[in-house]
CHARMM-style PDB file with segment names, atoms N, HN, CA, C and O in Angstrom:
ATOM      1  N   UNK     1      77.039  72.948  48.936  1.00  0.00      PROA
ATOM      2  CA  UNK     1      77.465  71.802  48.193  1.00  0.00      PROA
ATOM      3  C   UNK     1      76.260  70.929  47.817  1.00  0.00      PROA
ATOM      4  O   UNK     1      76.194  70.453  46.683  1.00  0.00      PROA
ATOM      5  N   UNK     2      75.393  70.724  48.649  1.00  0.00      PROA
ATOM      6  HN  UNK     2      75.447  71.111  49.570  1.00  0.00      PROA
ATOM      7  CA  UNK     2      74.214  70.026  48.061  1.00  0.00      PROA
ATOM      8  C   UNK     2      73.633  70.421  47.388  1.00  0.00      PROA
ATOM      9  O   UNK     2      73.163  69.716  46.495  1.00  0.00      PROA
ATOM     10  N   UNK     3      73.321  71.998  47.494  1.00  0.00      PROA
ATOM     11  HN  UNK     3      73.702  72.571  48.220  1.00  0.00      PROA
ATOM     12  CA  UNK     3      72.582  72.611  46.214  1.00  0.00      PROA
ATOM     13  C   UNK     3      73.096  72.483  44.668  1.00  0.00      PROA
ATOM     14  O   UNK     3      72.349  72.371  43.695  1.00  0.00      PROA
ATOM     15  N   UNK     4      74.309  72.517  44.643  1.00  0.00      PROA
ATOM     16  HN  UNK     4      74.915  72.608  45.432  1.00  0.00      PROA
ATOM     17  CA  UNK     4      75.082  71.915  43.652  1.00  0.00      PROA
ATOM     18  C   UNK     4      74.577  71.073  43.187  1.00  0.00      PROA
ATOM     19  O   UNK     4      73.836  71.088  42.204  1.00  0.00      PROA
ATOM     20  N   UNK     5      75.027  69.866  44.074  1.00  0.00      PROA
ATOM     21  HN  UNK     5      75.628  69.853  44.873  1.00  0.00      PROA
ATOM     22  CA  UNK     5      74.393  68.364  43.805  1.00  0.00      PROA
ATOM     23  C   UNK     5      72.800  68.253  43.187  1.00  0.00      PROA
ATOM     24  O   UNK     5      72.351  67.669  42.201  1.00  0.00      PROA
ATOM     25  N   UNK     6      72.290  68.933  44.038  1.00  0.00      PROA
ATOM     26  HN  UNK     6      72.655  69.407  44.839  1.00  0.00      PROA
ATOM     27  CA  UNK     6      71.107  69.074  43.030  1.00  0.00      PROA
ATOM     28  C   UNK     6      70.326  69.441  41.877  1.00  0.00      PROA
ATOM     29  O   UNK     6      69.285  69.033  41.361  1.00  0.00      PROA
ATOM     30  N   UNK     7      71.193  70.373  41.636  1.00  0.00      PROA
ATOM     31  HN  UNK     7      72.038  70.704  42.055  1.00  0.00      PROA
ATOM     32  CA  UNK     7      71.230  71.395  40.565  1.00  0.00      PROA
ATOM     33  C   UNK     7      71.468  70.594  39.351  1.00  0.00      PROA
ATOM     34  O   UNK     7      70.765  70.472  38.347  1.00  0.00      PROA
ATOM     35  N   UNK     8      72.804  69.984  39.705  1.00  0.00      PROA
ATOM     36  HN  UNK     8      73.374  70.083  40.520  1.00  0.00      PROA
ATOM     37  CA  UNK     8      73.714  69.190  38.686  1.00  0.00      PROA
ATOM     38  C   UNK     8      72.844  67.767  38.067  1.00  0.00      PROA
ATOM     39  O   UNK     8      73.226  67.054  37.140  1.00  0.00      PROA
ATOM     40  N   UNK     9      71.923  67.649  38.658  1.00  0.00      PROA
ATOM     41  HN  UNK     9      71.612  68.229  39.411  1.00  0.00      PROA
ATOM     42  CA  UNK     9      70.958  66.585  39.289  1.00  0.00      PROA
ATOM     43  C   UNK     9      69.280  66.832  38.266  1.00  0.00      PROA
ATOM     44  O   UNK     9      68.645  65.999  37.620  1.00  0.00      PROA
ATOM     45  N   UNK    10      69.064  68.012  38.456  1.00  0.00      PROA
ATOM     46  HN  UNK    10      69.580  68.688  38.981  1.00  0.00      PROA
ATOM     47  CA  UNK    10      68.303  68.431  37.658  1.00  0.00      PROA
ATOM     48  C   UNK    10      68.589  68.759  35.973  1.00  0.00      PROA
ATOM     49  O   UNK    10      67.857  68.917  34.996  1.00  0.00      PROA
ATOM     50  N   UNK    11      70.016  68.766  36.204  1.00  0.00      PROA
ATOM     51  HN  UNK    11      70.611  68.637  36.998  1.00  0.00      PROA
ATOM     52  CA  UNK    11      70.424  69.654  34.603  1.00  0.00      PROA
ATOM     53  C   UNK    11      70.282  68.130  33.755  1.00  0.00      PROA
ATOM     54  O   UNK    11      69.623  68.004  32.722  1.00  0.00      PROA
ATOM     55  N   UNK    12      70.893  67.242  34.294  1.00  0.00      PROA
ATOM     56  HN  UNK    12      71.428  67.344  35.133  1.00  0.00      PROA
ATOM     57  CA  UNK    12      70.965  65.922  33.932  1.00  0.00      PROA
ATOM     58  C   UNK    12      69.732  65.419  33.517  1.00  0.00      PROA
ATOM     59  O   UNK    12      69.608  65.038  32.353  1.00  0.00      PROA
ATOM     60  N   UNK    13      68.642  65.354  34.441  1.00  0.00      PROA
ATOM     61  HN  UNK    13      68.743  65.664  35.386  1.00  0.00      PROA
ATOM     62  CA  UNK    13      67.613  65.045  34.208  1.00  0.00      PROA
ATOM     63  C   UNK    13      66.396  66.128  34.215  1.00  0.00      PROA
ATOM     64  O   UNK    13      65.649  66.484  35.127  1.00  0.00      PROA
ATOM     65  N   UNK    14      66.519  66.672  32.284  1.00  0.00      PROA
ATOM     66  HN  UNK    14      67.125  66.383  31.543  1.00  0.00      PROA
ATOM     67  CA  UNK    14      65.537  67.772  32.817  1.00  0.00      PROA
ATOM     68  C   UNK    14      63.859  67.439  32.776  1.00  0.00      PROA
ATOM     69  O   UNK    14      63.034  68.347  32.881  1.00  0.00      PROA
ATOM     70  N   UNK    15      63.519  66.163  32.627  1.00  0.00      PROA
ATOM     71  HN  UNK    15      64.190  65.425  32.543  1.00  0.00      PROA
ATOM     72  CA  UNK    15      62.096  65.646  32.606  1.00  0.00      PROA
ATOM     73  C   UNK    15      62.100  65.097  33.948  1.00  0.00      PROA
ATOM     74  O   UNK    15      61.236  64.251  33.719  1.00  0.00      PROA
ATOM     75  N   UNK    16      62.393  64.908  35.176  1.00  0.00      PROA
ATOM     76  HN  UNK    16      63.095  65.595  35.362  1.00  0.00      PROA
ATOM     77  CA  UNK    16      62.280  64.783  36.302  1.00  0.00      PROA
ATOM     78  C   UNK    16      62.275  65.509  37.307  1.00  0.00      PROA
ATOM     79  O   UNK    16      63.109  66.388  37.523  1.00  0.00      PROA
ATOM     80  N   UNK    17      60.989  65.113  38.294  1.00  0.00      PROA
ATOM     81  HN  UNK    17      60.311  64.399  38.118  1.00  0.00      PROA
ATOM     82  CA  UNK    17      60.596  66.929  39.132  1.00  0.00      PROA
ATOM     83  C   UNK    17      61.065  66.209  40.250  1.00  0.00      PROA
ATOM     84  O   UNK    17      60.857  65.112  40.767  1.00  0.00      PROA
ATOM     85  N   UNK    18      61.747  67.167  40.440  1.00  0.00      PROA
ATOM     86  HN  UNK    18      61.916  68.059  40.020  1.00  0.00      PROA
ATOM     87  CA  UNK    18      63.143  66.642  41.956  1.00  0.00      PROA
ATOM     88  C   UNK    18      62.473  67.155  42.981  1.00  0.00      PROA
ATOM     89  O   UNK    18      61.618  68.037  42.905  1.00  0.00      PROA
ATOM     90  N   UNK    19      62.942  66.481  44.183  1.00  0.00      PROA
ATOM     91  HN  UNK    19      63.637  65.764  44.244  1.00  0.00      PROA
ATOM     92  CA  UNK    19      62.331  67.574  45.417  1.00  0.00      PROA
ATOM     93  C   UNK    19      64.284  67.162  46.120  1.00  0.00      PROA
ATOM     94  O   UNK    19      64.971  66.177  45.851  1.00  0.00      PROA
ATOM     95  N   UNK    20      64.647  68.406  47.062  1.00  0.00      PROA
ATOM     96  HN  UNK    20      64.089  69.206  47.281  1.00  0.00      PROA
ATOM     97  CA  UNK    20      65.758  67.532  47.869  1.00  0.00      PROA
ATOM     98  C   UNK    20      65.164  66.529  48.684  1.00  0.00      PROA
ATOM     99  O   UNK    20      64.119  66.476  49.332  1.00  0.00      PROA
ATOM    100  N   UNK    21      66.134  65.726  48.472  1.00  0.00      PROA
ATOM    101  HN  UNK    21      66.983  65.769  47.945  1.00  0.00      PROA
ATOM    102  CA  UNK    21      66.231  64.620  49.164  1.00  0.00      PROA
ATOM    103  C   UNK    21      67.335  63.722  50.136  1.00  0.00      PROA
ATOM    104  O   UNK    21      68.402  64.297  50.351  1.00  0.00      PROA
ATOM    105  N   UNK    22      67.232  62.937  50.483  1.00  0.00      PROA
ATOM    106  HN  UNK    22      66.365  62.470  50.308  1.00  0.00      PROA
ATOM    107  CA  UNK    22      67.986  62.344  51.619  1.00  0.00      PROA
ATOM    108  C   UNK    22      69.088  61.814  50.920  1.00  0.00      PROA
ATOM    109  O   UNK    22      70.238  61.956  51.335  1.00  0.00      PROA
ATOM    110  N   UNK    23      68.805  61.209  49.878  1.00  0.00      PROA
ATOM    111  HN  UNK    23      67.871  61.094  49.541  1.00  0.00      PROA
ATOM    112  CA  UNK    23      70.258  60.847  48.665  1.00  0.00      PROA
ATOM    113  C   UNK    23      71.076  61.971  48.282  1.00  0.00      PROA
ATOM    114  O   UNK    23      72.263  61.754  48.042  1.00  0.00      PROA
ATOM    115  N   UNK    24      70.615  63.135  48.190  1.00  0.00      PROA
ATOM    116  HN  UNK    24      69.650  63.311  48.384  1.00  0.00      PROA
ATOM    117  CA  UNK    24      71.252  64.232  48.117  1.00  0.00      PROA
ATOM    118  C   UNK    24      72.239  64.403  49.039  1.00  0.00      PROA
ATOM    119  O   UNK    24      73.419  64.196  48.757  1.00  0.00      PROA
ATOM    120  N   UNK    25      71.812  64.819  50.287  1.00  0.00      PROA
ATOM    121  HN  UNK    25      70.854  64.986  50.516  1.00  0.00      PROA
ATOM    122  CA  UNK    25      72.300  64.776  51.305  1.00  0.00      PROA
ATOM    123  C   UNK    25      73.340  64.161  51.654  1.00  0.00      PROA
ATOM    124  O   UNK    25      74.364  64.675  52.104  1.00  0.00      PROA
ATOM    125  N   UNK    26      73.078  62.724  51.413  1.00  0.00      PROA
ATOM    126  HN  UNK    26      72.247  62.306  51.047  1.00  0.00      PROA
ATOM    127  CA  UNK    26      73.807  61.966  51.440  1.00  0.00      PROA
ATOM    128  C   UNK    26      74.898  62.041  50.487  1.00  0.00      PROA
ATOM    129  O   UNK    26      76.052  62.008  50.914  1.00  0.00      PROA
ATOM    130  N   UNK    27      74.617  62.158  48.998  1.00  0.00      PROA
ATOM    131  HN  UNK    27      73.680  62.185  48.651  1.00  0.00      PROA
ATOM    132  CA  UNK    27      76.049  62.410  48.347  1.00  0.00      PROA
ATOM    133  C   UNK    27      76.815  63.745  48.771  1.00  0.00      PROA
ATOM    134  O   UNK    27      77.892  63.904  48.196  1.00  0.00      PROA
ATOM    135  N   UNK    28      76.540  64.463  49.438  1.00  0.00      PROA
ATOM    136  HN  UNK    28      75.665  64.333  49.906  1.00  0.00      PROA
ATOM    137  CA  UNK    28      77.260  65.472  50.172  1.00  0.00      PROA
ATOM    138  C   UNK    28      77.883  65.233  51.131  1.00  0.00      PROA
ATOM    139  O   UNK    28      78.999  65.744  51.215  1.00  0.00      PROA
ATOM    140  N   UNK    29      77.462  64.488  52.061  1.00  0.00      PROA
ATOM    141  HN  UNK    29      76.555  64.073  51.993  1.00  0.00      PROA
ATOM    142  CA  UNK    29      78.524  63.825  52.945  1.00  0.00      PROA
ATOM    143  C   UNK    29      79.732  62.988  52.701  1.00  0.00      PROA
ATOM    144  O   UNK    29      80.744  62.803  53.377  1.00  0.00      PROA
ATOM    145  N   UNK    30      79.209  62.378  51.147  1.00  0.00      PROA
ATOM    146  HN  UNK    30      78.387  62.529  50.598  1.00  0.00      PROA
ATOM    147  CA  UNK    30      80.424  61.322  50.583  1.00  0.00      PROA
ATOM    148  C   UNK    30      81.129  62.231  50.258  1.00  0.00      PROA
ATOM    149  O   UNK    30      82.250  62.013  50.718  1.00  0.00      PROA
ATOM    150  N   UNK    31      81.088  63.580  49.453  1.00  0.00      PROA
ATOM    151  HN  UNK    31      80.178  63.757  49.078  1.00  0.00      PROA
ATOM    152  CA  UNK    31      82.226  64.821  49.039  1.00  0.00      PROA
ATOM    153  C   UNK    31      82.765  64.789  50.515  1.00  0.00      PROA
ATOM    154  O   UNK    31      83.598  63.961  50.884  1.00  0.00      PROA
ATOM    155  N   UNK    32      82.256  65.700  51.283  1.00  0.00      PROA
ATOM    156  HN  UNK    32      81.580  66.372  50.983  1.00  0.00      PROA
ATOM    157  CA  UNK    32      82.971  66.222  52.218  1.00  0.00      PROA
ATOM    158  C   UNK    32      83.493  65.444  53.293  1.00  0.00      PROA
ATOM    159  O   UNK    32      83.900  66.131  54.229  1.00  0.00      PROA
ATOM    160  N   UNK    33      83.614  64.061  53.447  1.00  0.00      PROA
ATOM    161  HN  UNK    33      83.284  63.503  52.686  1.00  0.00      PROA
ATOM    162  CA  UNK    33      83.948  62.752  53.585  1.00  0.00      PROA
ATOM    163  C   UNK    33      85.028  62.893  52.573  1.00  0.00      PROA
ATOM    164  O   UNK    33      86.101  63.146  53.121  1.00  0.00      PROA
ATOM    165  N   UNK    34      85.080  62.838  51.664  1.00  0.00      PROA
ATOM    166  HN  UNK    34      84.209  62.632  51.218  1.00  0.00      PROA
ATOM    167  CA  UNK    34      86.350  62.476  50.725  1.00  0.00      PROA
ATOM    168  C   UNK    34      87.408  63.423  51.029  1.00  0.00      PROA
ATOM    169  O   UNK    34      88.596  63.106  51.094  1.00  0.00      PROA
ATOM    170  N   UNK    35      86.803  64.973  51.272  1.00  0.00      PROA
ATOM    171  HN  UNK    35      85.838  65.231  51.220  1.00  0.00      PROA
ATOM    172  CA  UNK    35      88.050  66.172  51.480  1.00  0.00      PROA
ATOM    173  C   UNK    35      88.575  65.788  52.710  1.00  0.00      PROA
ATOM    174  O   UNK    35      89.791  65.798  52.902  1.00  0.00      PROA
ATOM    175  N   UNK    36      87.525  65.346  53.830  1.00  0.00      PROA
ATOM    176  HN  UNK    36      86.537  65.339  53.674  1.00  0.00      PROA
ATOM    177  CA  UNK    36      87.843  64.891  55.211  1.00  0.00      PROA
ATOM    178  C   UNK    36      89.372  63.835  54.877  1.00  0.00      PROA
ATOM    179  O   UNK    36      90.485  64.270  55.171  1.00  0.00      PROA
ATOM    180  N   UNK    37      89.217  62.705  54.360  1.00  0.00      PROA
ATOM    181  HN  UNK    37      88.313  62.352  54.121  1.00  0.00      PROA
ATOM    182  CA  UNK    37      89.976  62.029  54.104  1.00  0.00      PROA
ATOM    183  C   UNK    37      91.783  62.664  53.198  1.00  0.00      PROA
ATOM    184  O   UNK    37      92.985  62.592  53.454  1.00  0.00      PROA
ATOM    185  N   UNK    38      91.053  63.133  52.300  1.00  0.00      PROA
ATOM    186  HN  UNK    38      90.076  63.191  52.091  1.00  0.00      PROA
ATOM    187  CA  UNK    38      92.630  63.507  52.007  1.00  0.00      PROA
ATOM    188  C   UNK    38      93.545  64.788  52.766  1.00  0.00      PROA
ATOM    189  O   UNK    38      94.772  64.830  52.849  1.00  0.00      PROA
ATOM    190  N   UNK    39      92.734  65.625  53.194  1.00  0.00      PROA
ATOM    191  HN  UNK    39      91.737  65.590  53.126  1.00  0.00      PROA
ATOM    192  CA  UNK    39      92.751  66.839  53.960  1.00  0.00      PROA
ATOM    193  C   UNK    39      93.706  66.197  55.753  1.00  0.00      PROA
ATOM    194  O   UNK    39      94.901  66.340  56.011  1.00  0.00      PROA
ATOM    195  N   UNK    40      92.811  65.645  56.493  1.00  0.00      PROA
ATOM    196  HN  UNK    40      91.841  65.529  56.283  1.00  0.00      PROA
ATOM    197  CA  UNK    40      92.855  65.094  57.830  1.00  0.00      PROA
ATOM    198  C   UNK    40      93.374  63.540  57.863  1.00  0.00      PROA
ATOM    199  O   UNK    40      94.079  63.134  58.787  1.00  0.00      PROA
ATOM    200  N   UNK    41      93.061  62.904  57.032  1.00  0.00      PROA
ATOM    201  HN  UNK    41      92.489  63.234  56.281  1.00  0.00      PROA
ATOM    202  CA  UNK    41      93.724  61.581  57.111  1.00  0.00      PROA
ATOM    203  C   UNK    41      92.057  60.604  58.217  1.00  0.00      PROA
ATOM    204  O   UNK    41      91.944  59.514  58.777  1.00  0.00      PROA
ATOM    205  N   UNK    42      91.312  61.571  58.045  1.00  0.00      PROA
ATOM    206  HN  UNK    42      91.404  62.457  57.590  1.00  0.00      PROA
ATOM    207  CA  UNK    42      89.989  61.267  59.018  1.00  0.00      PROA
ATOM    208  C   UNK    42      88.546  60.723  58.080  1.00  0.00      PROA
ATOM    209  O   UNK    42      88.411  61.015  56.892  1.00  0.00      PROA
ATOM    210  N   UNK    43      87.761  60.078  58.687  1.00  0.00      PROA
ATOM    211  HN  UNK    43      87.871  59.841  59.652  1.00  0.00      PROA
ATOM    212  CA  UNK    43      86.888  59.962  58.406  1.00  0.00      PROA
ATOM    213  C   UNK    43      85.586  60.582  59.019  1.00  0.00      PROA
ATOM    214  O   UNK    43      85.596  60.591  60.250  1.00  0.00      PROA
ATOM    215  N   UNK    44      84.398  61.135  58.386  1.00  0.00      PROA
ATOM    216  HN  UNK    44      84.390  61.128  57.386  1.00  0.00      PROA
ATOM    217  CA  UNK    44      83.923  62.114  59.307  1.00  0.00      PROA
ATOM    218  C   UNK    44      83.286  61.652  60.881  1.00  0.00      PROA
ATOM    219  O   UNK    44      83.110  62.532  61.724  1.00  0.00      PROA
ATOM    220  N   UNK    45      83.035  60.525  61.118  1.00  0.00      PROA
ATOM    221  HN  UNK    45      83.177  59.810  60.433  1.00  0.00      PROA
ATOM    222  CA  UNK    45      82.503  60.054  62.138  1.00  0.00      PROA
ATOM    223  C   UNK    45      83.682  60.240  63.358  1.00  0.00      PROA
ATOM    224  O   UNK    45      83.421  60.489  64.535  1.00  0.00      PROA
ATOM    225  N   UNK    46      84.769  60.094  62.896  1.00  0.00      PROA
ATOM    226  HN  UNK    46      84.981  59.893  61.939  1.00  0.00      PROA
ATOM    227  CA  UNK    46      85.893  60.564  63.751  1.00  0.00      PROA
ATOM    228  C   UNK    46      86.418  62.056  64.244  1.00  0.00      PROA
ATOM    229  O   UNK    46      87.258  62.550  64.996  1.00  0.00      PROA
ATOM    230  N   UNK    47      85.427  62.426  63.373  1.00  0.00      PROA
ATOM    231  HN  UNK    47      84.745  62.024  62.761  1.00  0.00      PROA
ATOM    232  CA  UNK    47      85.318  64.288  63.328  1.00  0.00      PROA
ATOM    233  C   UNK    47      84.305  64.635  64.131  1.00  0.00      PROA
ATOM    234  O   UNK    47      84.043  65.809  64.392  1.00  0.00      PROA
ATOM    235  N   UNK    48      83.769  63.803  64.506  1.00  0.00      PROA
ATOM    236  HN  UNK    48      83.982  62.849  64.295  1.00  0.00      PROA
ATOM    237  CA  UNK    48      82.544  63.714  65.328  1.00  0.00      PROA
ATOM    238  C   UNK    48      81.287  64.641  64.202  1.00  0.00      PROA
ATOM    239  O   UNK    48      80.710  65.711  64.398  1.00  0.00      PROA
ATOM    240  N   UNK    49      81.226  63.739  63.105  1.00  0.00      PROA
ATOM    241  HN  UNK    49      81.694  62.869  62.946  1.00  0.00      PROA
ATOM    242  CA  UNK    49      80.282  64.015  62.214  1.00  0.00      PROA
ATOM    243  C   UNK    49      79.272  62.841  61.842  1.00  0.00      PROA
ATOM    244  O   UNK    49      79.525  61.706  62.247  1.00  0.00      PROA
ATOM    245  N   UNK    50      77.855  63.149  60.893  1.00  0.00      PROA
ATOM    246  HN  UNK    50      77.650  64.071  60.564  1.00  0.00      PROA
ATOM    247  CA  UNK    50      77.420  61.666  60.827  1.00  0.00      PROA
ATOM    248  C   UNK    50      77.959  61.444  59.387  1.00  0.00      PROA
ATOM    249  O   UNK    50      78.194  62.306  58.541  1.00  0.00      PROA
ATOM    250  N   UNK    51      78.123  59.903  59.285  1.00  0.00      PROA
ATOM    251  HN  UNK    51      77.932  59.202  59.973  1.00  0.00      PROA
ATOM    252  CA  UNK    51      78.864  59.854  58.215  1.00  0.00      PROA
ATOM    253  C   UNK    51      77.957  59.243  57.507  1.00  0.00      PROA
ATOM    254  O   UNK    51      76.989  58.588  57.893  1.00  0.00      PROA
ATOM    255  N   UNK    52      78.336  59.503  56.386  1.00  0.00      PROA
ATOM    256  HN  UNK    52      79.122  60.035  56.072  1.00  0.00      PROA
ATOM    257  CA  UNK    52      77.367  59.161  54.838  1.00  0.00      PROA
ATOM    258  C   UNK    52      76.975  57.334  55.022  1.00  0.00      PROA
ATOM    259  O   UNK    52      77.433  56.505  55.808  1.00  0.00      PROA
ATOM    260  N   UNK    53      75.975  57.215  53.957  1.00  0.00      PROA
ATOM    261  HN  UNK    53      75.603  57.888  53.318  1.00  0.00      PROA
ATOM    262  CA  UNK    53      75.714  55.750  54.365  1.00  0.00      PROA
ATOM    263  C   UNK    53      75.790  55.572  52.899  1.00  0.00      PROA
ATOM    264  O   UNK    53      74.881  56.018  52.199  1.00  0.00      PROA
ATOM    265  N   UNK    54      77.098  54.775  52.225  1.00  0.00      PROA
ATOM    266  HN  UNK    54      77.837  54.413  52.794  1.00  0.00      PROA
ATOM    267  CA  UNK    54      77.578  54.466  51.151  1.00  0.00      PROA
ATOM    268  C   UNK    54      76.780  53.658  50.200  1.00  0.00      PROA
ATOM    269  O   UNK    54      76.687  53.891  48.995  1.00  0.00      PROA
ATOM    270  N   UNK    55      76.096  52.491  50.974  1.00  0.00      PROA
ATOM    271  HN  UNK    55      76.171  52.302  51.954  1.00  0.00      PROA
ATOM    272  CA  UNK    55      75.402  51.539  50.140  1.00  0.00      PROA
ATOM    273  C   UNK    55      74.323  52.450  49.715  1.00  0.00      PROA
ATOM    274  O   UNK    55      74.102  52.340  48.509  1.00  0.00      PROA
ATOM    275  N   UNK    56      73.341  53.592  50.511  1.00  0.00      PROA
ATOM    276  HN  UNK    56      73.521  53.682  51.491  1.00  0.00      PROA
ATOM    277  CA  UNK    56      72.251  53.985  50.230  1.00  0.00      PROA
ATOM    278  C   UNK    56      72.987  55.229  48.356  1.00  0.00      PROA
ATOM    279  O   UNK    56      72.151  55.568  47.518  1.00  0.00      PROA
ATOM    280  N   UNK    57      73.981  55.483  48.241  1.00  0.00      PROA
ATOM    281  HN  UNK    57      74.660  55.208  48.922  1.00  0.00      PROA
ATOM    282  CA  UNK    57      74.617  56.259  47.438  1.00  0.00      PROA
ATOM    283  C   UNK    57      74.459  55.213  46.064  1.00  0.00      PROA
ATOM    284  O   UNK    57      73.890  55.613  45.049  1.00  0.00      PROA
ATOM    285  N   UNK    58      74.954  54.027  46.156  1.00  0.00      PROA
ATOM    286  HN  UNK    58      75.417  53.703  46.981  1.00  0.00      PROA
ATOM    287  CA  UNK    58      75.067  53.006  45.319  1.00  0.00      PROA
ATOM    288  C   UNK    58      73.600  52.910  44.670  1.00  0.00      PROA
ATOM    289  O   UNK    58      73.371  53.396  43.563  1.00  0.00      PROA
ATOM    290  N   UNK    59      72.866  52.416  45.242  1.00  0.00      PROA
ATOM    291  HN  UNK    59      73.052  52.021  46.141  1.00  0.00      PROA
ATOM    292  CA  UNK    59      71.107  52.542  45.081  1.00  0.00      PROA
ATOM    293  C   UNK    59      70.860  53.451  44.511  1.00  0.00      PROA
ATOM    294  O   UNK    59      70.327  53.375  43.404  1.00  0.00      PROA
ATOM    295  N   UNK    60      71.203  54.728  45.150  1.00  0.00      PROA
ATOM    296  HN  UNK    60      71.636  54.790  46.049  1.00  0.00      PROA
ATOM    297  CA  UNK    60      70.625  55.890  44.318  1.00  0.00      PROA
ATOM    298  C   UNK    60      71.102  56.400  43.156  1.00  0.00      PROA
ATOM    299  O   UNK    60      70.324  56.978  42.397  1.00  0.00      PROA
ATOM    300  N   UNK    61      72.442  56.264  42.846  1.00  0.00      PROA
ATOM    301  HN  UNK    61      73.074  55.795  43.462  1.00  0.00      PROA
ATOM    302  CA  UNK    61      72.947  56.125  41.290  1.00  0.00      PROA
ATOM    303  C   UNK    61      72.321  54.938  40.771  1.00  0.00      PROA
ATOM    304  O   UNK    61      72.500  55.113  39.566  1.00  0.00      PROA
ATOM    305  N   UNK    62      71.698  53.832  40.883  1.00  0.00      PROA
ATOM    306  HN  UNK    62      71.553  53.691  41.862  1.00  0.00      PROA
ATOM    307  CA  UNK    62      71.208  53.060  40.512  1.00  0.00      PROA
ATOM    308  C   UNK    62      70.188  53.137  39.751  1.00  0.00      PROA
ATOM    309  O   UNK    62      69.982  52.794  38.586  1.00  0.00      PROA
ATOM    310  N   UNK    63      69.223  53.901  40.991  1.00  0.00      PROA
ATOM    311  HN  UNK    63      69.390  54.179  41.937  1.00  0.00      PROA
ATOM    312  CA  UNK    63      67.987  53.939  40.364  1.00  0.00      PROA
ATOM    313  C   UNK    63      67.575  55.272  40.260  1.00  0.00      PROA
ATOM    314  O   UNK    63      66.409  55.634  40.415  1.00  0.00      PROA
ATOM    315  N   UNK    64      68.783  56.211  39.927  1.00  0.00      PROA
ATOM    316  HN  UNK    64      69.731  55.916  39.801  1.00  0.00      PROA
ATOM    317  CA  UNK    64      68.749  57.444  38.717  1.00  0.00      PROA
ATOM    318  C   UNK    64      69.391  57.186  37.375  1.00  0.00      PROA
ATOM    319  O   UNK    64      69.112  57.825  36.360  1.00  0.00      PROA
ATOM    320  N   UNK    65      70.208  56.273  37.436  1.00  0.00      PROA
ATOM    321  HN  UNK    65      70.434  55.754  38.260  1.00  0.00      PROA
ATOM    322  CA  UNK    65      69.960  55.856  35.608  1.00  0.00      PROA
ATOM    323  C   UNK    65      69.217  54.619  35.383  1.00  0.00      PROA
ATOM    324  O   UNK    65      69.476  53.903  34.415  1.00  0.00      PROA
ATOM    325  N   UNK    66      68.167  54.290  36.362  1.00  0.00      PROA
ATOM    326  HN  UNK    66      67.957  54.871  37.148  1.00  0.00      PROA
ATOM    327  CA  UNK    66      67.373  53.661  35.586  1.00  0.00      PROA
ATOM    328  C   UNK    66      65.837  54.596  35.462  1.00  0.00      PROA
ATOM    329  O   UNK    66      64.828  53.976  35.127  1.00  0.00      PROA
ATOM    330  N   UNK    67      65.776  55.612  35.659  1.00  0.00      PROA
ATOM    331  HN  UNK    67      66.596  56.116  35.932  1.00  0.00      PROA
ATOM    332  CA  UNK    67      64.997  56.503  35.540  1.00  0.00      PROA
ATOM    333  C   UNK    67      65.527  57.570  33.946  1.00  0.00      PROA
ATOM    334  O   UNK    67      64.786  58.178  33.173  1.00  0.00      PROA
ATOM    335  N   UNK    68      66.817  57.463  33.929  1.00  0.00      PROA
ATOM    336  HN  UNK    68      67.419  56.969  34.557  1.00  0.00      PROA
ATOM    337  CA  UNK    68      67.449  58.428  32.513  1.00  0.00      PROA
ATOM    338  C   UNK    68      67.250  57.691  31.592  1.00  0.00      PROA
ATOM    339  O   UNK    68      67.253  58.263  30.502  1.00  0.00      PROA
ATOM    340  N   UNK    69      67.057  56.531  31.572  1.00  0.00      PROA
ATOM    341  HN  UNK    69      67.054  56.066  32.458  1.00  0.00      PROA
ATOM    342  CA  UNK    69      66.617  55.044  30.672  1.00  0.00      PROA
ATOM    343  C   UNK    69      65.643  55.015  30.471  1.00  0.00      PROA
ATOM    344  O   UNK    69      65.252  54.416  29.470  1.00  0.00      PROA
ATOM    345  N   UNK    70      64.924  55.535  31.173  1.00  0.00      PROA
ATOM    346  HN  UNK    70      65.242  56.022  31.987  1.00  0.00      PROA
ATOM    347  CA  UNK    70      63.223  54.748  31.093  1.00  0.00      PROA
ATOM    348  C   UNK    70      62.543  54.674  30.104  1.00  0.00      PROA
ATOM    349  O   UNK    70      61.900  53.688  29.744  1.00  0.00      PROA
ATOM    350  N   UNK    71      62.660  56.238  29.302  1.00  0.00      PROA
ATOM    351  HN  UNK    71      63.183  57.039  29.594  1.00  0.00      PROA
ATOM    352  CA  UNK    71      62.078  56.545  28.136  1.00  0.00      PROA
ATOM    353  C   UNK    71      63.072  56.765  26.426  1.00  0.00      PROA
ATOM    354  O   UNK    71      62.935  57.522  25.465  1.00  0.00      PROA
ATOM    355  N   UNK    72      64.042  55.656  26.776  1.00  0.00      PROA
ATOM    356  HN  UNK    72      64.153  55.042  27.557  1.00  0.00      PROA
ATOM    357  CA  UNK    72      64.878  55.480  25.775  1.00  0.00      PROA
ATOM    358  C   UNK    72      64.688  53.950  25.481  1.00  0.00      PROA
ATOM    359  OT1 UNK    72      65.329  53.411  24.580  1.00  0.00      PROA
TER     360      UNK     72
END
């Protein structure tokens, strides 16, 4: 699933040299966090998982379209 994410990540932005990263990661936990939720009625920390850190997700959509901007 993260490779996805990244992939999807690169297609978007094809003038930006990606490395994985921890935002990645992190939006993978918010997916599988979300299936957790409708699936189990759980959140993953209750699954005894670590759970995504939401605000750092916010930031990073943030400041990936202000990077798709930059040169427009």
């Amino acid at each position: 699933m993260a490779k996805d994410i990244f992939r999807r990540i690169q297609k978007e932005n094809s003038n930006i040299n990606m490395a994985f990263t921890a935002e990645i990661c992190n939006e993978t936990l918010i997916m599988i966090e979300d299936l957790c939720l409708e699936i189990a009625k759980k959140l993953l920390d209750q699954l005894g998982m670590p759970s995504p850190n939401q605000f750092a997700a916010v930031l990073f959509n943030y400041e990936l379209c202000h990077q798709q901007n930059y040169n427009t």
